[in-house]
C-alpha positions, 0 to 999 in steps of 0.5 A: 877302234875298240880299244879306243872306245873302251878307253874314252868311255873308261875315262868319262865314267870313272869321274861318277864311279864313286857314290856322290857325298851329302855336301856334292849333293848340298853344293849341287842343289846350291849352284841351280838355286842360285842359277837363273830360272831353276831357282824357281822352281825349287819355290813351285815343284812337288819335288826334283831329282838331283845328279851332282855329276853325270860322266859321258864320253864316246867315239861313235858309241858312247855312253853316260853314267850318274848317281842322284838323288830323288827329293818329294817336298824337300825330303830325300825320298829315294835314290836314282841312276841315270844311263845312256848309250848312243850312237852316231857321229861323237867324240869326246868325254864331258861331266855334266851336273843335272837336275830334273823337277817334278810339277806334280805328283802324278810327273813325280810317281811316272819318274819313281815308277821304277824306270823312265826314259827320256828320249832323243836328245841334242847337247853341245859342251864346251869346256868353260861354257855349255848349252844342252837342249832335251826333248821329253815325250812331246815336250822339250826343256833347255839350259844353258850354263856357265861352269867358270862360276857356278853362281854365274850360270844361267838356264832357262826352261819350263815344264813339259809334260810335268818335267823340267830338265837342267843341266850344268856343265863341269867340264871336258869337251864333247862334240857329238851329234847322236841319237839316244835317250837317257835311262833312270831308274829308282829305288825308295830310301 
């Protein structure tokens, strides 16, 4: 069972093990301007940080890693992590893109702070389509998406508690009802 778990979690985050390049982040960026309502909020946001690809995987426990990007007013202001560990009933591996806007400054400095933490979380993914909802402390955001085209994703939400979280899936199958919280931390450029 340990030797097995080892192996999922191996294979879900060797996919983010490597810095993401300028274009991952570009074509990332891209693909939620072009995807349904996050667009705009490129348009009203103080800022956002980007994660071309989170991998994940589990069995009972699992775990997520990702690389990204924080932007303020357009600007690349710094860079980002995002971790996860959970447990409960998982099995699976999946790679996920994900962005996170900030409403104002004050949502902006509680993310750069150093480290912030979202809480419980409940994702189905399949492996063309995916559909993830996240709640924040009081709050909660949601998404859906395509990944056959990244033009062709959709994905609904609003701010809550000056966040809004959007996640699009790449690919891998992940069956998984679990509690747990994604972990961030920052560092200025």
């Amino acid at each position: 069972m340990r030797a097995a778990l080892h192996w999922v979690l191996l294979l879900a985050l060797a996919g983010c093990a490597s810095a993401p390049t300028s274009d991952e982040y570009a074509e990332t960026i891209t693909m939620f301007r072009g995807a349904g309502q996050s667009a705009k909020f490129f348009g009203d946001s103080y800022g956002y940080a980007v994660f071309p690809t989170i991998g994940k995987g589990g069995l009972v426990v699992g775990g997520a890693h990702g690389l990204g990007r924080v932007y303020a007013k357009g600007a690349h202001v710094g860079d980002a992590t995002v971790t996860q560990l959970s447990v409960g009933l998982q099995l699976g591996g999946q790679a996920y893109s994900q962005i996170i806007f900030f409403q104002d400054k004050r949502s902006f400095d509680e993310f750069t702070t150093g480290e912030f933490e979202f809480g419980a979380q409940a994702t189905a993914v399949a492996i063309t389509a995916g559909a993830s909802a996240q709640a924040t402390t009081g709050g909660t955001s949601a998404g859906a998406s395509s990944a056959g085209a990244p033009g062709h994703a959709s994905t609904a939400g609003s701010y809550q508690k000056g966040m809004a979280v959007f996640t699009v899936a790449k690919g891998g199958l992940m069956y998984e009802a679990s509690l747990g919280g994604q972990k961030f931390s920052y560092k200025p450029k």
